[in-house]
Every structure is written in C-alpha cells, then in structure tokens.
N, C-alpha and C positions, 0 to 999 in steps of 0.2 A: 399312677406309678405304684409297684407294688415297694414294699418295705427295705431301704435300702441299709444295705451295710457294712462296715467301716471295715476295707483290708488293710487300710495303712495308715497310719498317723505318726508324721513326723515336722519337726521343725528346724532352720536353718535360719544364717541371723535374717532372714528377710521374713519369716514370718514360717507360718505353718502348711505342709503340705500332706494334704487327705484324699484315698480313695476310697468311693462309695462305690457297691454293685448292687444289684434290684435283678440278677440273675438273667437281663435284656440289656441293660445297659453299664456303660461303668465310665466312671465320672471323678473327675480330677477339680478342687480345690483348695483356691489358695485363702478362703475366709469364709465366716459362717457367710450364707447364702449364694454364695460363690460358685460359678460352673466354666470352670477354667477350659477344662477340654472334658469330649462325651462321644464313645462312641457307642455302635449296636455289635454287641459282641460275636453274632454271627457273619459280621459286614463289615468290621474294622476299617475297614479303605472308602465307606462312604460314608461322604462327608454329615453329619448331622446336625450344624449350627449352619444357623441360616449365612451371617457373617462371615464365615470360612467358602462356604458356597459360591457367595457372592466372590469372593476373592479370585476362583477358578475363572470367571469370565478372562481374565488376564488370558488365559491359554486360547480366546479368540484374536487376540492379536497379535501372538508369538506362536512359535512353535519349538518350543525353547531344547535347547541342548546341555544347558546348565541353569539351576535355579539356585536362589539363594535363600534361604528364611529366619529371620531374624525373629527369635521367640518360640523354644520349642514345645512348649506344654506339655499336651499330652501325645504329641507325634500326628496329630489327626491331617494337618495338608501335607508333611510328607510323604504318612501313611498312602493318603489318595492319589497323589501325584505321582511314586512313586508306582504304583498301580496301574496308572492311566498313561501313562509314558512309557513304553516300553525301554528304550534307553535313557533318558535324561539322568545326569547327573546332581545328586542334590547336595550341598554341606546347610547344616543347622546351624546355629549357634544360639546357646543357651548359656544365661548368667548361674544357675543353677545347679551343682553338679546331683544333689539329692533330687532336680525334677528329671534331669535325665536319666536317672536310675529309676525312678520311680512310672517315666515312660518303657524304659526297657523292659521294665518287670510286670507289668501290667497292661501295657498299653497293645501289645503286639505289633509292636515296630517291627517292621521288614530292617534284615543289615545285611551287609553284600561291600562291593567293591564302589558299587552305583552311591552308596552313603556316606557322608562322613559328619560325626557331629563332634563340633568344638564347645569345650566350656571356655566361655569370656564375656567378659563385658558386651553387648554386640556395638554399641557405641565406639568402644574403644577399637575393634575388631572393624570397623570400615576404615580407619583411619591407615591400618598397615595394610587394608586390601583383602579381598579374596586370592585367593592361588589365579585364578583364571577370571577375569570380568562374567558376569550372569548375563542371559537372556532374560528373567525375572528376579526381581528384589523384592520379596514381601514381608512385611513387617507385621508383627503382631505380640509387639512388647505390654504387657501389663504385667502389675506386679498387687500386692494386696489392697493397695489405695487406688487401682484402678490402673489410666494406662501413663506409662511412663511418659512425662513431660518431656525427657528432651528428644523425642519423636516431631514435636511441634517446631523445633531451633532449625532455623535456615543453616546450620553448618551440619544438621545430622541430614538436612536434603541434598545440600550439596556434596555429602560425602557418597549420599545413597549414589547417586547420578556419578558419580566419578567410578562405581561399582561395575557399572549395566552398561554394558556394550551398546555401540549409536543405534542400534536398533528394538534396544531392550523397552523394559518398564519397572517402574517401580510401584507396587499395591500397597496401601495401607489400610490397617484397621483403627478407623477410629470412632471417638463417640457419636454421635447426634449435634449437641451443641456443636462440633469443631466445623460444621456443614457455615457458621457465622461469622466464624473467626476469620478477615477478611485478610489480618496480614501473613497467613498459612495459606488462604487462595492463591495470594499474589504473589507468595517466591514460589507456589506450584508450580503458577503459568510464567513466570519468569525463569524457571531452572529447566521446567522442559518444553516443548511442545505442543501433547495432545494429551489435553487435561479432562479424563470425566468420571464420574460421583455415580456411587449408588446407595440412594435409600434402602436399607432392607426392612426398616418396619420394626426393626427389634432391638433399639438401640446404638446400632452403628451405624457406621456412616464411612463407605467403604470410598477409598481413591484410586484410579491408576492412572497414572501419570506416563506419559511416554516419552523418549528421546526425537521421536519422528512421526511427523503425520498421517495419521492410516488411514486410507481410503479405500478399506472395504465400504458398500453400502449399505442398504440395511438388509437387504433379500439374501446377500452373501456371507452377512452375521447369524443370521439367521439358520443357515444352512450347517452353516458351521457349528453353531449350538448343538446342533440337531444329531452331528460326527460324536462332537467331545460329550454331549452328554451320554452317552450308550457307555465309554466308557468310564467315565464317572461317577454312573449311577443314578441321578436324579436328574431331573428336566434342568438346563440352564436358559431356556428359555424366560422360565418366570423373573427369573434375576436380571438377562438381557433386555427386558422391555420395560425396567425401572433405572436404566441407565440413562445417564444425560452429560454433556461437556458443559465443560465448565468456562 
C-alpha cells in the first residue's frame, strides 16, 4: 500500500476517530491498528472487507424492501446496498454523532429520501422499534475494545427478532471465537428458525439467523449469487460455498 495519510483526527468520549487516505483507498479508525471501515475510492459502493461481503449473502434469502443496520462506520454496506437495490429502504443507526459526520464527509455516502440515519444508542433504539419492521437486521456494533458485548445478550436477540418482519433475518458480525460460545448458538436456534454461519477466514464469524425456513436449494442459491453479484460488485459465490446451518 502506498503512504497513507491522516485527513482526520478526532476524538469523542468513546475514543478517537481517524481517516487515513493512500490516494486508492480511505480508511476509517477507531484505534491504533484498527480498520473500522475501507473503501476504493473510485467504487465506494463495493464492498471491500471480506466480512461485510459476507454479510450480503443475506440478500439471497430476502429480497428486502426495508433494511436495518445497526453500526454505521464508515457507511460501506449502506453505501452497497443502497447501490444494489434499486428501491430498498435503509435507516442506520449510529451511537456516534462525530462517526456519522465523519462518514458524511468522507466516506461518499449516498443521501436521498431512500436514507435515514439516527444517532442513538442502537440497543436502546430496538427497544422503541424501528418506524416499520425490516426485511434485514444487520448488525455490526464494535467499538475501540472490539465488538460490543451486549450483541452476545439474549434480550438484544430477542429484541433484534421482534425488529424483522416473519419473513426477515437478522446478520451479525462477529468474532471467530463467538463460532464456540454454545449459549449464543442456542438462543440463535431457539429465537429463530433457519440458523447458518460463515467462516470468512478473516477473523469473523458472520450469522444469519432467519424468522422461517428457506428452501431454496443449492442450484437456486447458486443462481441467485450469480443476479446479486453483477450488482454488487464481487463474486458472492466464494462467500456462498463457505456457508453452513447451524
């Protein structure tokens, strides 16, 4: 990577927030060696962390008319979704009001009528509801010490699930290790249905959880990949054939 350097540097009581640019890419974070959100500056709308990639599989089993996204970084899967969707509705929610400015100003978020981003809590922020229940609920809370613990709490699953309409899903991002932690499996498959995991290889350890059982097969997964990646940008097949239920 060539020489990157510093457009922003600012901090709020949660810690400090930095943009690096290398003239190809520009990169958002929240601690030294930290790369919170990254896009490629000519392509803002694809995706470039393997983990957010992974998260789009969701859009094989929805075809969603509302999304929700808990954790907005540097704007990178609204940016894409928002892209790849030609109507979908999205609201953000960010605990941050300096990262959403700091996404606005840098990040080349798309705004329109199709957006709405709220500062709050997003914990606190499922508990009063979205305006309208989601077709998708993804999550991607971390904060300087990594990713926000009460993502793991059976009242913030059942809050998610009380979000997402009976035919939605709810995605998360989380570490590697949480792939262990047996009592976050078991209110998965206790709170929804059709529960399954992807390794991406890079540290995470993506979920999607759904309200109802989908029986596509694998030919017509496949096929489907095949739609949503052209306009995504990247092949989601490679991420589809690391998928498994849980």
């Amino acid at each position: 990577m060539n020489h990157l350097n510093l457009l922003h540097d600012s901090a709020d009581e949660y810690g400090p927030i930095r943009v690096f640019d290398d003239g190809k890419f520009r990169i958002l974070s929240f601690a030294d060696g930290d790369e919170q959100s990254r896009i490629q500056l000519s392509t803002p709308h694809v995706l470039q962390h393997e983990y957010t990639q992974a998260m789009t599989l969701s859009l094989l089993f929805s075809q969603p008319k509302r999304i929700g996204i808990l954790g907005l970084g540097g704007g990178t899967l609204l940016n894409a979704l928002y892209h790849a969707i030609p109507s979908v509705q999205i609201t953000a929610v960010e605990l941050r009001q300096e990262v959403i400015d700091a996404a606005q100003m840098y990040f080349k978020l798309p705004n329109g009528k199709r957006i709405q981003i709220e500062n709050d809590d997003a914990q606190n922020y499922l508990v009063s509801g979205f305006a309208k229940k989601v077709d998708i609920l993804m999550t991607d809370l971390y904060n300087t010490e990594g990713m926000e613990r009460g993502v793991l709490q059976t009242s913030f699953l059942e809050n998610c699930a009380k979000n997402i309409k009976e035919n939605g899903l709810l995605v998360l991002n989380c570490w590697m290790d949480h792939k262990n932690d047996l009592e976050l499996v078991a209110n998965l498959k206790r709170i929804f249905v059709d529960v399954r995991a992807i390794d991406t290889g890079s540290g995470n350890w993506v979920v999607l959880a759904g309200k109802q059982k989908n029986e596509l097969n694998g030919k017509e997964l496949k096929a489907s990949a095949q739609k949503i990646s052209a306009q995504l940008g990247f092949p989601l097949s490679r991420w589809l054939s690391k998928m498994y239920s849980l």
